[in-house]
C-alpha positions, 0 to 999 in steps of 0.5 A: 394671747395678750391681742386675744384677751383685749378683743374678748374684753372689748366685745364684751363691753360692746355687747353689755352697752349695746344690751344697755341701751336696748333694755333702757328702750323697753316699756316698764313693767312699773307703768304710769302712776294711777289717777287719783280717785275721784269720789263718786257722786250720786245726784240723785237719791230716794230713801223710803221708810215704813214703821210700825210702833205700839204707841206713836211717842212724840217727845213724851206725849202720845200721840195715839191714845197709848195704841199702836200706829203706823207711819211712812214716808219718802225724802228726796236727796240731792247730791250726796244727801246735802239737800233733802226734801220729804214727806211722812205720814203717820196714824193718830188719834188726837182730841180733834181727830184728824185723819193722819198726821203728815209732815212736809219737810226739807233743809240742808245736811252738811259734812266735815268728816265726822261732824254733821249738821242738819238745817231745816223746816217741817209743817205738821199738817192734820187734814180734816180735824175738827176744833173740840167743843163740849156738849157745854159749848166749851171751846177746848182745841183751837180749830186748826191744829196745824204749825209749822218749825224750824230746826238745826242739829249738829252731831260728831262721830268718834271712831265710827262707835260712839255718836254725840249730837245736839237739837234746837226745834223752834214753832212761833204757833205751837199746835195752832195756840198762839204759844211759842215752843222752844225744844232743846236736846241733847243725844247719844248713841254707841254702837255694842262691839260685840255685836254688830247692828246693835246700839243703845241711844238716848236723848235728853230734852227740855220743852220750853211753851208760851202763852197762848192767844185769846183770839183763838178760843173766844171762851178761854182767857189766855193761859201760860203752857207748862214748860217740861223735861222729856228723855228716852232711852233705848236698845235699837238691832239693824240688820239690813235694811231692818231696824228693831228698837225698845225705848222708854220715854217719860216727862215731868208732866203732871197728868193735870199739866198733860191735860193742858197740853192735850185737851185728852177727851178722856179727862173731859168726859170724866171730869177729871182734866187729866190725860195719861198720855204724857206718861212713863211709857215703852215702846217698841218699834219695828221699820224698813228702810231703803235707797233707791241707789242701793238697788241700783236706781240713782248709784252714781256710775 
């Protein structure tokens, strides 16, 4: 018995070694550890843009004689959205009656996380105006209204909800006059948790006008611009690829100041040298944005 119970422990110690060494040969089941992700890039992109409004609003001055416009428009972006070059029009209705308002624009866009930034350059170009001149042969509007700007933005997110940002706009010949113009703003925008697509948003800013140049109305002496404050406020609902938005806007121009910015042909035939342009106004807009690489044109792969 005792040679039995020795044989039985011995084979069984060579089994279990030999089972050992048997499953130690057999693949994981754990496998190789995964390779790191790495973020997908898209060279590539074009965003579109089309809008309708009741009243074209640009810094507190309409830009449409208080009537509804259109506008549109279409950016090249390249790799992830950090450069970018565009185009956008809209409809207007100025004292030197261009056919549109079109806007060339590009610069650099810049991440860290929740902090952004935006460098770049716009020209406002306003094809087939012409210089406004009474039936008194009184010179009222340079002859080409055309500038061009230069701007830098920086905007911080907190928690995906809540977005602060801050705006330097800069024109050394503002509306074609001479004058320089220095726009400065601050901006903010949360996001209602209770519903999602919906934010309310404001901007606070201060406009800051030169002087204007002799050389460019041979009848009028230079003239000191007047400086003014411009804020809005609003409600905006994204679904999709729809944006619906309500906002107020006003400015603490005068309507004889707003005139003077203007050149309102209104206040000319009237004799009044005012424009109401510069107003408390609200302003509905509805517009339609898309991607190519949405649709699946430029996605990285």
């Amino acid at each position: 018995m005792p040679d039995l119970f020795r044989s039985s422990i011995l084979g069984l110690t060579l089994a279990a070694s030999i089972s050992g060494a048997q499953a130690a040969d057999l693949p994981s089941k754990k496998g190789a550890p995964p390779a790191p992700v790495v973020p997908a890039i898209t060279w590539f992109d074009i965003a579109l843009n089309v809008k309708a409004q009741t009243d074209y609003n640009f810094r507190g001055i309409s830009q449409t004689d208080r009537k509804p416009g259109i506008g549109g428009g279409a950016e090249l972006q390249i790799y992830n959205n950090l450069f970018y070059l565009g185009v956008y029009g809209a409809s207007v209705d100025l004292a030197t009656r261009p056919d549109a308002e079109i806007d060339f624009y590009g610069g650099i866009r810049p991440k860290f996380g929740d902090l952004a930034f935006d460098l770049g350059v716009m020209q406002y170009y306003y094809p087939s105006e012409k210089q406004f001149i009474d039936t008194a042969g009184v010179f009222w509007t340079p002859k080409n209204t055309d500038y061009t700007e230069v701007y830098g933005k920086v905007s911080y997110t907190f928690a995906e909800t809540l977005t602060l940002g801050a705006n330097v706009y800069y024109a050394w010949d503002w509306l074609g006059t001479g004058a320089s113009g220095t726009y400065a703003s601050v901006t903010a925008k949360y996001n209602l948790p209770f519903l999602e697509g919906l934010s309310v948003s404001g901007e606070l800013g201060h406009y800051w006008l030169g002087t204007t140049n002799l050389a460019i109305w041979s009848t009028v002496p230079p003239t000191n611009l007047p400086d003014y404050t411009y804020w809005n406020a609003g409600v905006s609902y994204n679904w999709k690829n729809i944006t619906a938005d309500v906002r107020y806007h006003d400015t603490t121009l005068s309507k004889t100041e707003c005139f003077a910015l203007t050149a309102d042909p209104r206040g000319i035939t009237t004799a009044s040298g005012r424009s109401k342009w510069c107003g408390a106004a609200v302003v509905a807009t509805l517009s339609f944005d898309i991607t190519a690489s949405s649709v699946g044109v430029f996605a990285p792969k």
